[in-house]
N, C-alpha and C positions, 0 to 999 in steps of 0.2 A: 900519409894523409888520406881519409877514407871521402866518400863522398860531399858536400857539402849541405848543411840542412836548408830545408826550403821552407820557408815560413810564410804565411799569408797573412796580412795585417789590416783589420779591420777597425776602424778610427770615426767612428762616430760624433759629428757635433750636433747641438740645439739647430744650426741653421745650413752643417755642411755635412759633405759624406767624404770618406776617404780610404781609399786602399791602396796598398801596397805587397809586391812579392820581393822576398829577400834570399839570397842565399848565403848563408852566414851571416856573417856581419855586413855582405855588401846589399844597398836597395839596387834591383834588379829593372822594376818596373812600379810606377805611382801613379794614381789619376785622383784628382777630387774636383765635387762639385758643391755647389753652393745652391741652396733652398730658397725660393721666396716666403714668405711670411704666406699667400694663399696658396703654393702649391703645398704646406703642411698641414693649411687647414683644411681639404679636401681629405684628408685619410683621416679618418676617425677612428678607426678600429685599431686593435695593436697588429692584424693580421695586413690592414689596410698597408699602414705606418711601414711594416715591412716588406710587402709587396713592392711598394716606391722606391725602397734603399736597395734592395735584394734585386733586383733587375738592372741597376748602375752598375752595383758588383760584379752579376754574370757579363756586361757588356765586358768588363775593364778583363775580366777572364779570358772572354773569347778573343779580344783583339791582340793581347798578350800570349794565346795559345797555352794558356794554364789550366792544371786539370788540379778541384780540391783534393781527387784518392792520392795525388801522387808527392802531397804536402806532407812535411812531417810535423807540420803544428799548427794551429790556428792562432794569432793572438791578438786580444781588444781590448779596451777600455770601455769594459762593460761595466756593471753591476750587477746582483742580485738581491739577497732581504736586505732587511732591516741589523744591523750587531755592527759593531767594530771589527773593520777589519786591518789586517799588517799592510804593511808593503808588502812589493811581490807578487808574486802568482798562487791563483785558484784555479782546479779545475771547474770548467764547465760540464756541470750536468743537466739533466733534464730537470731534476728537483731546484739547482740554483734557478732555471731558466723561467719556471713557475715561480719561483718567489720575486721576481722580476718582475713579472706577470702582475702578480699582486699589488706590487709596489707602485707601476706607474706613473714613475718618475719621468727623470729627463728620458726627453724621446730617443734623443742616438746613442744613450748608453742601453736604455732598452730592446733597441732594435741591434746594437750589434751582440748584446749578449744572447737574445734568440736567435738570429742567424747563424750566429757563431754555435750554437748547441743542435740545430739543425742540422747544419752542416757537419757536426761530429758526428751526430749519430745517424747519419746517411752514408757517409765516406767513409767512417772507420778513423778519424784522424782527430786525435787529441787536443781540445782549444781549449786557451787558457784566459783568465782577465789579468792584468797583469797592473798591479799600482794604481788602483778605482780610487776615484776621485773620495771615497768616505772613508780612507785608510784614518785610522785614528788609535796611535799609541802614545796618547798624551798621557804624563805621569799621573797620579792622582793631585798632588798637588796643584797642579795648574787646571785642572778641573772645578777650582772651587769659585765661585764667583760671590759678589756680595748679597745677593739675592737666595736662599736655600731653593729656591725654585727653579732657576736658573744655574745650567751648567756647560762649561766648555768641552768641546768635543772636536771633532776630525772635521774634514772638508775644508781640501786646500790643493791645489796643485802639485800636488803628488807628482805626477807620471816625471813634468819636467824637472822640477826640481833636485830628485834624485838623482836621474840620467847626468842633470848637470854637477852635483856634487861629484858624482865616482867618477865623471871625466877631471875634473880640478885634483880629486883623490889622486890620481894617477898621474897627473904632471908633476904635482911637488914632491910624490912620494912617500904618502902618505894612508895606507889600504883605508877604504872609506867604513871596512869594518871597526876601526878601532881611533878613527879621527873626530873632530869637530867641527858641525861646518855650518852655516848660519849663509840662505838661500833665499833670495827675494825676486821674485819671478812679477815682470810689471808688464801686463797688458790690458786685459778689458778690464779685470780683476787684478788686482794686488795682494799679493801675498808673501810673508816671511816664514821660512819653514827651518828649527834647528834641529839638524840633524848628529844626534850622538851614537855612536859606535854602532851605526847601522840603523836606530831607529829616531821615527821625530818623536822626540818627546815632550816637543814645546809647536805653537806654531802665535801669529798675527795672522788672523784670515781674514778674507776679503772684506769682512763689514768689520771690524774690529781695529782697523789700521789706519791707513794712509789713505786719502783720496785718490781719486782713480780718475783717468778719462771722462765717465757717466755713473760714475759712483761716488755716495759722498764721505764713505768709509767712519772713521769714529768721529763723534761728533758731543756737547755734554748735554747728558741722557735728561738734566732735566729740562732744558730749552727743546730736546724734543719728543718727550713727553707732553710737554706741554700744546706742540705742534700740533702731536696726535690727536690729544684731546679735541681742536677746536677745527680741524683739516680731514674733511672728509677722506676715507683709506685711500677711495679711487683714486682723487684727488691730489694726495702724497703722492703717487706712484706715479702720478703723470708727470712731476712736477721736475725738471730737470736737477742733476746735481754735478756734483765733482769738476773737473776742468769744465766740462760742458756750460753746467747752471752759471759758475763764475765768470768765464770766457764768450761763454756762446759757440763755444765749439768743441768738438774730442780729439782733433786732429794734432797731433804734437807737433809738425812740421808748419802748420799753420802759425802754431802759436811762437815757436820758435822764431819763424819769419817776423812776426809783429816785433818781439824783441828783440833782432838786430834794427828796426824801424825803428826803436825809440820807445814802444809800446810799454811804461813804467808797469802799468794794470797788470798787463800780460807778466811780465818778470816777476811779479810779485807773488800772482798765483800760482805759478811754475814751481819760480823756487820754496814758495812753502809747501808743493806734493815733495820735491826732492825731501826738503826737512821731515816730514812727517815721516816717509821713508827709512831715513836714519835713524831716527827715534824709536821705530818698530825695531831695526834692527840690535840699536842699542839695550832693544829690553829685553830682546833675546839673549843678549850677550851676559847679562847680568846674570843671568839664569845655570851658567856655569862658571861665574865670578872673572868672566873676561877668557877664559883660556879657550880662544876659537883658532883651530888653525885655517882658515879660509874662510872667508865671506863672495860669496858669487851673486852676482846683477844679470837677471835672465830676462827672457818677454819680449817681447816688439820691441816697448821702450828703452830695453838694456840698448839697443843701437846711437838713441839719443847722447852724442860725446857730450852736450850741455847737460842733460839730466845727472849721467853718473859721473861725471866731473863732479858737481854740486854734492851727491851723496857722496863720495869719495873724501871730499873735504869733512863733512859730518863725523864719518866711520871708520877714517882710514884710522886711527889710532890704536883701534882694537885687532885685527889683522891684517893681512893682503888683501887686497880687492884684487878681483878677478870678475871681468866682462865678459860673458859669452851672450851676445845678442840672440833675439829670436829663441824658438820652439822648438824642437826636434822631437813630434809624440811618436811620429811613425817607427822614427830609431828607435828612440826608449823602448815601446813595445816588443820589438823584433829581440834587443837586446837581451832584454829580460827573458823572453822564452827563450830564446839561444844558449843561455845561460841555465836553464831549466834542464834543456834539453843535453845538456855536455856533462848536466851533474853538479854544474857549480852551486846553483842553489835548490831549496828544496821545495813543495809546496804546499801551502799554507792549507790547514782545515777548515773544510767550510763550516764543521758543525762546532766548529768555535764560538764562529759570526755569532751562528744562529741560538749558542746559548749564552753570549753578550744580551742577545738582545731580551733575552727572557728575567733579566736578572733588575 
């Protein structure tokens, strides 16, 4: 057994920041913090943006007694341009870092993909994006929508959804290279992602599905179309949906509560996300005429034993259900460059992306 790799995990959200040190597969040491809505709007700049995150970082270093030269990886859920990308890992360069740059999207995919390229090319040490939230190898076929103008594409919960397939992969027995597995990751966002012999070639993403917490997910286009038209934009967006607009709240355990009280409203709204839920699932399913060998419920919500009871009744007919509650982005990251780093998998071209997106 030769030394074990050290990996430093960089985990960026819209509103939190997150790192972690691993060695091997074990987390070593983890800290995250959580953003207010004004302490993000004071950094305007992208230099700014990262000044803020990149100084949490070095605290979580220093108090840890970590040093970046002595990392044998970096790994984030960054981004860079614009194209389609696989699952998996990219290296970070300075040119992805810049096309980042350009992009100016979400902020903590931003911000960990430039620190994370800083940091390589200061230390010497190889940082990778690992499973970016814009992975998209949807078939052509499901690409096509009723509109010619209008087409379906990636962005989905990638990171967790995989990590959690190749764990269920590997309980039943099944390499997740060459299995089928239909993946619904439920928390702020809802998402089903099918995954065939290693790639998703289908998904239901967050607006296309199931209602959510504060989402009001699909909905028929022409009641709100019609909405559009006569609802000012601002106006829509402020306007509450999903569990929340129906409920008055996003808390599942709230609502939960109401419905062992009696609360019919509450059950009703409940169990029609479960439903919607199943439905998503089921049309994944179709999409490989039923032969799935696992279906897995991930997310906050996958904890809810009343939620996936309900889906479980829907979907159990099509495969095993399988609960793994909650997130695990920090593992998935580490995993994935661990896996990078021993050889097991390869990594992905960036100048692929970037002639998707020319195309």
């Amino acid at each position: 057994m030769g030394a074990p790799k050290k990996i430093l995990v960089i985990n960026m959200g819209s509103t939190s920041s997150k790192m972690a040190y691993f060695e091997d597969d074990k987390k070593v040491a983890e800290r995250s913090w959580e953003h207010s809505v004004e302490e993000l709007d004071r950094a305007k700049t992208v230099e700014e943006k990262c000044d803020m995150r990149r100084r949490l970082l070095e605290q979580f270093l220093a108090e840890n007694g970590l040093n970046v030269a002595e990392m044998d990886a970096i790994a984030t859920r960054g981004s860079g341009g614009s194209g389609r990308y696989r699952s998996g890992a990219y290296l970070v360069t300075p040119e992805l870092a810049a096309d980042c740059k350009r992009g100016m999207g979400h902020q903590g995919l931003l911000t960990s993909t430039v620190i994370a390229d800083e940091w390589s090319q200061k230390y010497g040490v190889p940082a990778y994006l690992y499973d970016v939230v814009p992975v998209d190898e949807l078939q052509d076929i499901s690409r096509i929508t009723g509109h010619p103008a209008i087409t379906r594409g990636g962005g989905t919960h990638t990171l967790n959804t995989r990590a959690m397939a190749m764990a269920v992969a590997e309980e039943i027995g099944v390499p997740y290279s060459e299995g089928t597995f239909i993946v619904t990751h439920m928390g702020g966002g809802v998402s089903s992602n099918l995954h065939v012999k290693g790639r998703m070639i289908d998904i239901v993403s967050a607006d296309e599905g199931a209602m959510t917490p504060d989402r009001m997910g699909k909905v028929p286009c022409g009641s709100l179309t019609a909405m559009c038209y006569r609802t000012p934009k601002e106006e829509f967006y402020k306007q509450k949906k999903g569990l929340i607009g129906n409920l008055g709240t996003n808390d599942c355990k709230e609502i939960e509560q109401r419905i062992a009280n009696g609360d019919e409203r509450a059950e009703l709204v409940y169990h029609a996300m479960a439903l919607q839920v199943g439905k998503d699932i089921a049309s994944l399913a179709a999409v490989v005429g039923g032969k799935v060998d696992a279906i897995v419920l991930t997310g906050g919500i996958a904890h809810s034993k009343m939620m996936t009871g309900w889906i479980k009744e829907y979907i159990g007919f099509i495969a095993p259900v399988h609960v793994k509650g909650g997130a695990k982005e920090v593992e998935a990251l580490a995993g994935g460059v661990l896996r990078v780093l021993n050889g097991q998998e390869k990594v992905n071209d960036y100048e692929e992306v970037k002639r998707s997106a020319n195309r």
